[in-house]
C-alpha positions as CSV (number, residue, x, y, z in Angstrom):
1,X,16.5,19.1,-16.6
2,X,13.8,16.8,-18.0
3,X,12.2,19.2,-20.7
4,X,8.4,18.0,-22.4
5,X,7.7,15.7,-19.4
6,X,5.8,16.0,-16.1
7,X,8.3,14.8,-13.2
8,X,6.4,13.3,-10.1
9,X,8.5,14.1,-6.8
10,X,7.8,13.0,-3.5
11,X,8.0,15.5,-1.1
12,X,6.8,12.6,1.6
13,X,9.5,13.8,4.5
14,X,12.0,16.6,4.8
15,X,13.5,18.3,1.5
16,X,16.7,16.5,2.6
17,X,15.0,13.2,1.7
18,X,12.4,14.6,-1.8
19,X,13.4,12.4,-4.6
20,X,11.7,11.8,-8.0
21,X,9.4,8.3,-8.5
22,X,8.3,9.2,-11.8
23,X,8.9,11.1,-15.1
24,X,5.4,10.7,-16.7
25,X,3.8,7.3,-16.1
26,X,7.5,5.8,-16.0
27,X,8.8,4.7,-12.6
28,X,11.9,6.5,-11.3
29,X,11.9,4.9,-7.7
30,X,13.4,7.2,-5.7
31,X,15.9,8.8,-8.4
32,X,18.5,11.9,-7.5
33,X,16.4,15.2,-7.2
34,X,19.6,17.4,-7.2
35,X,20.5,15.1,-10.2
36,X,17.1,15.9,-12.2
37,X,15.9,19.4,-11.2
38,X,18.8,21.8,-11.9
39,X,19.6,24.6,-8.4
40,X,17.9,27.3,-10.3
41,X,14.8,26.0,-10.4
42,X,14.5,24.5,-7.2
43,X,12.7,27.1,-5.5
44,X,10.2,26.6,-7.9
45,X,9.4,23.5,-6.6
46,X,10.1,24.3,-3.2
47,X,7.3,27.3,-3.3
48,X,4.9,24.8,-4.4
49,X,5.4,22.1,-1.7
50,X,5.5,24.8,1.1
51,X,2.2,27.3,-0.2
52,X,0.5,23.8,-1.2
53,X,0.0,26.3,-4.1
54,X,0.4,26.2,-7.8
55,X,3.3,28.2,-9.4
56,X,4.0,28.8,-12.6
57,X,6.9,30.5,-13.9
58,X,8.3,31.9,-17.6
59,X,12.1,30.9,-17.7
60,X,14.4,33.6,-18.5
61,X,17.0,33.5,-21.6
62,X,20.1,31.6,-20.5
63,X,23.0,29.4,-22.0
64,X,20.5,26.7,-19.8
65,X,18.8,24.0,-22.1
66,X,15.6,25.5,-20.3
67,X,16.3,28.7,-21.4
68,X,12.8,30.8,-22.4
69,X,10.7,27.3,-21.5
70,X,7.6,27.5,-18.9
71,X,7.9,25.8,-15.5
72,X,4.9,24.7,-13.5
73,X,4.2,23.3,-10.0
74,X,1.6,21.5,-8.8
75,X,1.4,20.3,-5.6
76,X,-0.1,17.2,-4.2
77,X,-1.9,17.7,-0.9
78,X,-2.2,14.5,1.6
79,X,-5.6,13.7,3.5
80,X,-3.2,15.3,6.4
81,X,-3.2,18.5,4.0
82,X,0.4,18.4,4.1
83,X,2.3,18.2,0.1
84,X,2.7,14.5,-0.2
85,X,4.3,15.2,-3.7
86,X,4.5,17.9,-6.6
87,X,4.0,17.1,-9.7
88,X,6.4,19.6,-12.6
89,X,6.6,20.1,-16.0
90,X,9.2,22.2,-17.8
91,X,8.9,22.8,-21.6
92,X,6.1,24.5,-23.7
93,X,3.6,26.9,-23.0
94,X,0.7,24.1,-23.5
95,X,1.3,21.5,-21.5
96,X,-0.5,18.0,-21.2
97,X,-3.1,17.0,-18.6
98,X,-0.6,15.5,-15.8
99,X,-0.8,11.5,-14.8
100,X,-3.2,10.5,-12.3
101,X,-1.9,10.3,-8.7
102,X,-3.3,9.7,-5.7
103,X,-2.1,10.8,-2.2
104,X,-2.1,8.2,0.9
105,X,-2.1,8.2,4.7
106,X,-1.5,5.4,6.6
107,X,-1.0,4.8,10.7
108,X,0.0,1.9,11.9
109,X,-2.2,2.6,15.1
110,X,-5.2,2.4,13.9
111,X,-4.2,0.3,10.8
112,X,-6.4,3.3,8.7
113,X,-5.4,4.4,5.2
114,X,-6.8,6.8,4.0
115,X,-6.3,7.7,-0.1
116,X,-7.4,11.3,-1.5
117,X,-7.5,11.4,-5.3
118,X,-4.8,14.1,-6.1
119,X,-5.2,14.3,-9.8
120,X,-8.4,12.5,-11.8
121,X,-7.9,9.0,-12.7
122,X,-10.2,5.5,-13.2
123,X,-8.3,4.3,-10.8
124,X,-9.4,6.1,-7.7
125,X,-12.9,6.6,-8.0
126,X,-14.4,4.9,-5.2
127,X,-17.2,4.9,-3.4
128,X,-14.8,5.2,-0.3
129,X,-11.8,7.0,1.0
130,X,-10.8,5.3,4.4
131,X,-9.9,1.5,4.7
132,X,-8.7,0.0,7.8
133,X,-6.4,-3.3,8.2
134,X,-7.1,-6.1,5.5
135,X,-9.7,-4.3,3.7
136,X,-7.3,-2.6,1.9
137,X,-6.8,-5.3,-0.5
138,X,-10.7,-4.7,-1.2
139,X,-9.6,-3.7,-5.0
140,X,-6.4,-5.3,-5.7
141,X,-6.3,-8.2,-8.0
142,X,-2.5,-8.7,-8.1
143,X,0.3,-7.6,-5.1
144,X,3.0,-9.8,-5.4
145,X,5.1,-7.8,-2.7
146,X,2.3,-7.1,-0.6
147,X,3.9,-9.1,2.7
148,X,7.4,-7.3,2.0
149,X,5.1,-3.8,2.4
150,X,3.9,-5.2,5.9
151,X,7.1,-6.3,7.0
152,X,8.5,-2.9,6.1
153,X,5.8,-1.0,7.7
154,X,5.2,-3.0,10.6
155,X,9.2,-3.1,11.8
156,X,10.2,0.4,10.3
157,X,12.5,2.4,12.4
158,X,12.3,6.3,11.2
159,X,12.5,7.1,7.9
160,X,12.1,3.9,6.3
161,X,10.4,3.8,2.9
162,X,8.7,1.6,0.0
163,X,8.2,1.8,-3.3
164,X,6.7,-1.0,-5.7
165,X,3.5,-2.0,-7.9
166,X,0.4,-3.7,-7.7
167,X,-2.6,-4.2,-10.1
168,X,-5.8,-3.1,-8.8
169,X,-9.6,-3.6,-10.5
170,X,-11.4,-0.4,-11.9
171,X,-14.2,-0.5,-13.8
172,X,-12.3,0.2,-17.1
173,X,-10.3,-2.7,-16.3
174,X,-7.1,-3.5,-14.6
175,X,-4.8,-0.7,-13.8
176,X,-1.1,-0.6,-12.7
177,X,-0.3,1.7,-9.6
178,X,2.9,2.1,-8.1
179,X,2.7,2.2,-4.2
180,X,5.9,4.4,-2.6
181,X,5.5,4.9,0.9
182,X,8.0,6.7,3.9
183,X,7.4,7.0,7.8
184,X,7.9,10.0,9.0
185,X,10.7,11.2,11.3
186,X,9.2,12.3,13.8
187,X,6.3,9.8,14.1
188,X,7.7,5.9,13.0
189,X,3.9,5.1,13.2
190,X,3.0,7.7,10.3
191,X,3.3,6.5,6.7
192,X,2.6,9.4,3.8
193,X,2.5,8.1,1.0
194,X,1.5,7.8,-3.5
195,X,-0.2,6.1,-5.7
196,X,0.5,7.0,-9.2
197,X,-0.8,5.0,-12.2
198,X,1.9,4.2,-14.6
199,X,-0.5,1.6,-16.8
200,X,0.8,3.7,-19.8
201,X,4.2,2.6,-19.1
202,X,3.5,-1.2,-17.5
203,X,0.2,-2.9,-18.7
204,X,-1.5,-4.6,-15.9
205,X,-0.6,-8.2,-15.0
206,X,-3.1,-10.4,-14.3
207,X,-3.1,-12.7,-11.4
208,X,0.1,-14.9,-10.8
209,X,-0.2,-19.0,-11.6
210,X,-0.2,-19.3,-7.7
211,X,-2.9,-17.2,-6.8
212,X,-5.0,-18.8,-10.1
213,X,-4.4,-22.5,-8.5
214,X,-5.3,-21.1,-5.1
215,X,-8.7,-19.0,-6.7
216,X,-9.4,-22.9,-8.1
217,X,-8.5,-24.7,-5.0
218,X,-11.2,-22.3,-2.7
219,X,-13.6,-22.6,-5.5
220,X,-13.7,-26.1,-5.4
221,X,-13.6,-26.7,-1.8
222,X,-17.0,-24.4,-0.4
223,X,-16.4,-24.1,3.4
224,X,-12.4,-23.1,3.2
225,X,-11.0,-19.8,3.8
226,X,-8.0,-18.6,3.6
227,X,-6.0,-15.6,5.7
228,X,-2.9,-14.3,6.2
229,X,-2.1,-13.0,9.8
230,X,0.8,-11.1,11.3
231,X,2.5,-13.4,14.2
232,X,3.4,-10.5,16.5
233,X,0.0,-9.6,17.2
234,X,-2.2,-12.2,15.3
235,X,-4.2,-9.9,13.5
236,X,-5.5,-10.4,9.9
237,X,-3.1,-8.9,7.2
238,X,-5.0,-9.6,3.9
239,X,-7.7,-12.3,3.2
240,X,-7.1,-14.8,0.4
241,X,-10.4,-15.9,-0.1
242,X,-13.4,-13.7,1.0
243,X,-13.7,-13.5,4.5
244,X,-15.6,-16.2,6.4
245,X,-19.7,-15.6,6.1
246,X,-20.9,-14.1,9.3
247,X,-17.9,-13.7,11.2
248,X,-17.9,-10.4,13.4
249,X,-15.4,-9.1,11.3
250,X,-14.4,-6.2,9.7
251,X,-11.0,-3.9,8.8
252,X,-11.6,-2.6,12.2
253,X,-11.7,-5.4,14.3
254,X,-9.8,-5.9,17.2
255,X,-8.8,-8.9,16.6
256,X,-8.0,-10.6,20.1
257,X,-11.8,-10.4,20.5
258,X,-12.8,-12.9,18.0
259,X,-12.2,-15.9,19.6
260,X,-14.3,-17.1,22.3
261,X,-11.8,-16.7,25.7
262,X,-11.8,-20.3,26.2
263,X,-9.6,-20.7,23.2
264,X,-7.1,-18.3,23.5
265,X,-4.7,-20.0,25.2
266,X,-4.5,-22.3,22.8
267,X,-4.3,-19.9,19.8
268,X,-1.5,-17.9,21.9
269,X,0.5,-21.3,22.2
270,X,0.0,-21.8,18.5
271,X,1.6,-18.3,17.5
272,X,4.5,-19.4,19.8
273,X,5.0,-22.6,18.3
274,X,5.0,-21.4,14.7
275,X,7.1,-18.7,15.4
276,X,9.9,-21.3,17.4
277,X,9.8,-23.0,14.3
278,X,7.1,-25.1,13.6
279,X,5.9,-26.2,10.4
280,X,2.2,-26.3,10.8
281,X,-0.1,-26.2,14.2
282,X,-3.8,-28.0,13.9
283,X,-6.5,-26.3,15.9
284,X,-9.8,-27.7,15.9
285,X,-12.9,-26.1,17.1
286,X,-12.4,-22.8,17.2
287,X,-14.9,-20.4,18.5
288,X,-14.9,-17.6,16.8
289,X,-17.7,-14.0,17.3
290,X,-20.4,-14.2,15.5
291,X,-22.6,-11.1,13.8
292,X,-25.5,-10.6,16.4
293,X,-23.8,-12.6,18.9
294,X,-22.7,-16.4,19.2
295,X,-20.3,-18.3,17.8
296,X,-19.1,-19.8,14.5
297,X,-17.5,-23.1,14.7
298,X,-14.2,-23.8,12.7
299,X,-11.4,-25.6,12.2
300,X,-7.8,-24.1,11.5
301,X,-4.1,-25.1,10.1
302,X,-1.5,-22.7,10.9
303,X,1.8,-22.8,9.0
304,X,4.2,-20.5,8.8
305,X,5.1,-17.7,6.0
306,X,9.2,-17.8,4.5
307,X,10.3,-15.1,5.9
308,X,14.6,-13.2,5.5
309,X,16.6,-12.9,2.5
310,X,17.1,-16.8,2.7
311,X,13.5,-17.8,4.1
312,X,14.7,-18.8,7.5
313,X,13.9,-16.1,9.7
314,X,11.8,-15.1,12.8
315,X,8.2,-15.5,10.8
316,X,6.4,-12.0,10.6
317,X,3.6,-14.0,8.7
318,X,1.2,-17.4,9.1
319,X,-1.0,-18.6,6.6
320,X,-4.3,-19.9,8.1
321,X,-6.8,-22.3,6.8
322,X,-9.6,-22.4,8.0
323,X,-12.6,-25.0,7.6
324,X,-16.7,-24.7,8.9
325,X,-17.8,-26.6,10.7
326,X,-21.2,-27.7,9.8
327,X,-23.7,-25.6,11.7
């Protein structure tokens, strides 16, 4: 056992499956519970995730190395209400404020997260708790793996997980968060998930050369947009830029209703093409809904996403640039 430290364990799908991501703000990803949290004081933690209740226990004299120590148990509840996680500490009497965590919910119906702040931390307080689809990049600044989370989530078969870290902007700065993430087994379409912030243990990167040169390429060229969309369904993953002024668009959207009708035979033809393999598609004068009705005017280059452990898959992903139209 792990004495003087708190131990973050995910409790995100049957005990069979708990494992510990953390031991303070130090990632763990996915690491041996029955290697970390001795038999004996397993129903501890067990009591915790079931009551959704704290428990605190004095450790009897033993040969144990946590002989006479204090154990607590503090569980995590999910916006579902269900333990997402429990966070323990074994060791003195006094022990330290625990690290901020934050507990997440997303279905892949609805394309809703939802994120309850578990334990205080600057970086989940928000003026929000529910973001649907794309807008929940609203507050990252860096997320290197961000398509390999969407492949994951959207082709999951039950009891696939995620774990990995992103930067996101507070207003005390940049923070580190690591993201892990499972489906549950009885619902493919339900991810429970974390967010714990580990900027103690890995300071904050800032954005990556590529996203820099893309930030300067938009900010020289007013009028461009950029989006990445999903190819199964064409529906926007994450914008790259901010998204285009005045479009009827938000998280929410459903996405097949954006373009005026008379184009979507066309855009259809382009997903087909780019997912047989081709390089880059051309539409021009796209139709596209309007806030308070009518139509904005743009055009768009399609290419494709790399995509497989050698790049040369089926691509799940299209980048999309897209150009007004003067109006």
């Amino acid at each position: 056992m792990i004495l003087g430290h708190w131990l973050l364990i995910e409790t995100l799908d049957v005990p069979a499956t708990w494992s510990v991501l953390a031991v303070d703000t130090t990632p763990r990803r996915w690491k041996s519970l029955a290697r970390t949290v001795p038999a004996r004081l397993m129903p501890i933690l067990t009591a915790a995730a079931v009551s959704g209740e704290i428990v605190e226990r004095q450790l009897p004299k033993s040969r144990h190395a946590w002989s006479g120590h204090h154990a607590r148990a503090v569980p995590l509840p999910g916006p579902d209400d269900r333990v997402h996680a429990v966070q323990m500490w074994v060791g003195p009497d006094t022990a330290p404020a625990p690290p901020p965590v934050a507990t997440q919910l997303l279905d892949t119906r609805t394309r809703a997260t939802e994120v309850r702040s578990a334990t205080p931390g600057p970086a989940f307080h928000r003026r929000r708790s529910v973001w649907v689809g794309a807008e929940s990049f609203e507050y990252v600044e860096r997320f290197d793996d961000a398509l390999d989370l969407a492949a994951t989530v959207a082709h999951g078969t039950p009891g696939s997980r995620w774990c990995g870290e992103l930067v996101v902007r507070t207003a005390d700065g940049l923070r580190t968060l690591m993201m892990a993430t499972r489906n549950a087994t009885d619902d493919p379409n339900l991810w429970r998930g974390l967010l714990a912030d580990i900027t103690d243990s890995i300071a904050p990167q800032a954005k990556s050369f590529e996203a820099a040169t893309v930030d300067t390429l938009l900010s020289r060229n007013p009028g461009m947009y950029l989006v990445v969309l999903d190819t199964d369904r064409i529906r926007v993953i994450r914008w790259i830029s901010p998204p285009v002024p005045g479009l009827d668009w938000t998280g929410g959207t459903d996405e097949r209703a954006l373009p005026h009708p008379a184009d979507r035979e066309r855009i259809i033809a382009a997903r087909h093409d780019i997912r047989a393999g081709a390089s880059s598609i051309s539409l021009p004068g796209v139709r596209l809904a309007a806030v308070g009705g009518g139509w904005i005017t743009v055009d768009a280059e399609v290419s494709p996403l790399p995509h497989g452990p050698d790049g040369t898959g089926i691509p799940h992903f299209a980048l999309a640039r897209i150009d007004l139209r003067n109006r």
